[in-house]
N, C-alpha and C positions, 0 to 999 in steps of 0.2 A: 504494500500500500504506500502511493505518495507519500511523503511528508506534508502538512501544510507547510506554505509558504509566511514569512511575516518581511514585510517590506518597512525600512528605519531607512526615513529620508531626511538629509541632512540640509542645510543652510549652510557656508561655506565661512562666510566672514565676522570676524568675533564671533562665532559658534564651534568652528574647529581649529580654524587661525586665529592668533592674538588678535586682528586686527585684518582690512583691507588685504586681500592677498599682492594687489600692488605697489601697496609698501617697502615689500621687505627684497625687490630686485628692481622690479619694473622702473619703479620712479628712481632710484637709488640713482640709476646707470645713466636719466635724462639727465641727473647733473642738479636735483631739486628735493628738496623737503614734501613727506606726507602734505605737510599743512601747507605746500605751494601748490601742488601742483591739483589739491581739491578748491583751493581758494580760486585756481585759475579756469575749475571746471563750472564750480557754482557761477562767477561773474560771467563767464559764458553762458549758461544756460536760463541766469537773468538775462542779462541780452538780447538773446535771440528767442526766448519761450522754449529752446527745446525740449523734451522730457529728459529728464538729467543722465537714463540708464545710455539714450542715444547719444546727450551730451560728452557722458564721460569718454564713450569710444571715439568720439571723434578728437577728444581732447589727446587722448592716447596717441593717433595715429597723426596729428598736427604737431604734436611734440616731437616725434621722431624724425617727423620732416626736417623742422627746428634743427635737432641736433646733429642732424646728415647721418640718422641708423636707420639700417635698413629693419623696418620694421616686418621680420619673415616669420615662419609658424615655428620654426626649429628657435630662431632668437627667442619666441616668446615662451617656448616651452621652459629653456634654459634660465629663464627669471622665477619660475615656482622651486628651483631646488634651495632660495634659500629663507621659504616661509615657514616661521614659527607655528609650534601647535599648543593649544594648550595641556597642562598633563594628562599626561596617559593618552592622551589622541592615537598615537602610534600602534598603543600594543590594544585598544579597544576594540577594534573589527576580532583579530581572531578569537580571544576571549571572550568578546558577547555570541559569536559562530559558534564556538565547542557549548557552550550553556543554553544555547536552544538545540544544537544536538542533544544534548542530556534530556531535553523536556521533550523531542519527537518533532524537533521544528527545525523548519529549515531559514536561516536568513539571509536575507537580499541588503546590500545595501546600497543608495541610491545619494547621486549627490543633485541637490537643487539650486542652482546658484546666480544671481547676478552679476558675479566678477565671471573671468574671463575663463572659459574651458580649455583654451591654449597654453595657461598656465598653470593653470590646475594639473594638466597633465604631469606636468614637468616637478612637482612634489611628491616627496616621498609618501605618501596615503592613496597614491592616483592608483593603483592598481586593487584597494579594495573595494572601490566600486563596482558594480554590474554596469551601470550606464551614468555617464558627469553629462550632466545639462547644464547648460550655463553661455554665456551670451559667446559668439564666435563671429571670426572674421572670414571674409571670401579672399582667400590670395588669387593674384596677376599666376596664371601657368606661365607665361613667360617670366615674369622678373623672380615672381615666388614672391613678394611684398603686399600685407596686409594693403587692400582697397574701397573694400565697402562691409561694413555689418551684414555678417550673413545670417545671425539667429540676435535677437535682444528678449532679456526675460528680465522684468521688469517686479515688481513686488506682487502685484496685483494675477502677473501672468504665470506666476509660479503656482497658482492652483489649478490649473491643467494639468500640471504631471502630478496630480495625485490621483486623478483619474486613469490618464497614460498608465503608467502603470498598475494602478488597480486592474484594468483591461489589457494589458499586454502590449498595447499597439506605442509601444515605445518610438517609430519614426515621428520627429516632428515636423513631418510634410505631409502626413496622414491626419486632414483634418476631418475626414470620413468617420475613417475608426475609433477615433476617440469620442465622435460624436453618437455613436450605435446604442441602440439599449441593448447589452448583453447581461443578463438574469443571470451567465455562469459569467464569474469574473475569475481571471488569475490569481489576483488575492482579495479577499472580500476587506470592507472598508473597515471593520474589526481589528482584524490585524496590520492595519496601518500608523504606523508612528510616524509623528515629525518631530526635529531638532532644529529650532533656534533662536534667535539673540535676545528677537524685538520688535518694533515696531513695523521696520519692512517683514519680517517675518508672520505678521497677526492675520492676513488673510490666508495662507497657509493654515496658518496653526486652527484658524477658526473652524475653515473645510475639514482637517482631521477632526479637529472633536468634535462638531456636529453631525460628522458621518457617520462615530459610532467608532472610532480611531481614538489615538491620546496623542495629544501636543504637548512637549515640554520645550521651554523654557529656558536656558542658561546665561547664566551672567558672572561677570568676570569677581572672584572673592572680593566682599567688601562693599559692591554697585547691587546688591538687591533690590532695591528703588527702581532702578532701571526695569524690573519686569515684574514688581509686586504688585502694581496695578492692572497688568493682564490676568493675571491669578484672581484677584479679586475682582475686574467685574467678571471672570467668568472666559473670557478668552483660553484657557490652557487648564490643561489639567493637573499640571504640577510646574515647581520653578528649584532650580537647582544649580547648587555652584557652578562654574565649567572647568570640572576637574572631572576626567576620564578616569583614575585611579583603581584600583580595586577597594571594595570596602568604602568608597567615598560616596555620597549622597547622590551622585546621579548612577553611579552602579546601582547599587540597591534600587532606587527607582526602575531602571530597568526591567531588573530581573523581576521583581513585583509584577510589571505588566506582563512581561513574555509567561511568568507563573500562570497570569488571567488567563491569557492565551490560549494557551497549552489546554488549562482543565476548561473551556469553554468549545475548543477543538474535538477535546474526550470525551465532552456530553455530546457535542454533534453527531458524532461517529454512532456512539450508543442508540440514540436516538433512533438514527436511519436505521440501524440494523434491525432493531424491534420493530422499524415499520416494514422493514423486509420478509420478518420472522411471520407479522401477520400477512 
């Protein structure tokens, strides 16, 4: 028999990175400060009105112009190898994996992101995902140089892949498939978690726990302000340091769900068989 499936989809920036994952190479290498080169993105996108997730990639790739780099998919890969995580980020994928082996479950994990997938790739965690969503560029086949935004996910538009995935139809040029009523889903919305920060992260998090899913929450030790007002009105199901660790307060949270899980799996199963039995 299958295992059920349990799909934990992540938020990328201050939820598994310290911070911005363009921080910690991206902007390094243009030759400017975190706080420049968003101060140069915001006055631009006062400016011009654009929506800021559009704004910031053009700011990206106007910069490189700027600084005469060739802004290609391999350069941008090689700027995630030097982004921070917070603890335990590293050894959390296969330890939360073998603990739903033990429960009879299988997990998936997924990344949801509005920073860049090009760089994303290029960190050391890019390979425990099933599939990294997150905004991308279309390169020149001749030069191989970033040219035009070829995917943007936005805060609001990051509640589509929770669908996507629920349904299976993970291409995001299949706007068919995600649109389908399918009654047998891949993973039912039960077994859906989200992970993240804040306030870009609350339509997400809302879709999970109104679907009958759990959203948590985290925030950096110290800043619980920052998301105790999602907890309280009701946004999220729990809030929890962003400390990966074993034994630390968002482990235990975990395992507690994936526990719900499992024995809500184990009535299902029982269930159907006694309807088989009659």
């Amino acid at each position: 028999m299958k295992k059920p499936i349990v799909a934990i989809m992540y938020d990328f920036d201050s939820t598994l990175a310290k911070s911005d994952m363009q921080n910690f190479g991206f902007i390094p290498a243009l030759g400017m400060t975190p706080e420049e080169f968003w101060r140069k993105t915001s006055d631009f996108c006062e400016k011009t009105g654009m929506e800021r997730t559009l704004g910031y990639l053009y700011v990206m790739k106007k910069s490189c112009e700027e600084k005469g780099i060739r802004m290609t998919h391999e350069w941008m890969k090689e700027q995630g190898a030097a982004i921070e995580f917070w603890p335990g980020v590293k050894e959390w994928f296969a330890r939360t994996n073998e603990y739903g082996k033990e429960l009879g479950l299988r997990i998936e994990h997924y990344l949801v992101s509005s920073g860049n997938k090009e760089i994303v790739e290029g960190c050391s965690i890019a390979k425990e995902f099933k599939i990294i969503y997150g905004c991308e560029f279309y390169f020149d086949p001749k030069t191989g140089e970033a040219i035009w935004p070829k995917l943007a996910i936005n805060f609001t538009q990051k509640t589509q892949y929770f669908y996507r995935i629920s349904k299976g139809v993970w291409d995001t040029t299949d706007d068919v498939g995600v649109n389908e009523k399918r009654p047998d889903r891949r993973i039912p919305y039960s077994n859906m978690i989200y992970i993240g920060d804040g306030m870009t992260d609350i339509p997400a998090m809302i879709v999970a726990k109104n679907s009958g899913g759990k959203s948590i929450a985290v925030y950096p030790a110290g800043n619980e302000d920052k998301v105790q007002g999602l907890f309280q009105d009701g946004r999220v199901n729990y809030v929890c340091p962003a400390d990966y660790r074993p034994g630390k307060e968002l482990d235990k949270v975990m395992r507690l769900v994936l526990q719900g899980i499992a024995i809500n799996e184990s009535l299902a199963t029982r269930e159907n068989m006694n309807k088989t039995v009659d």
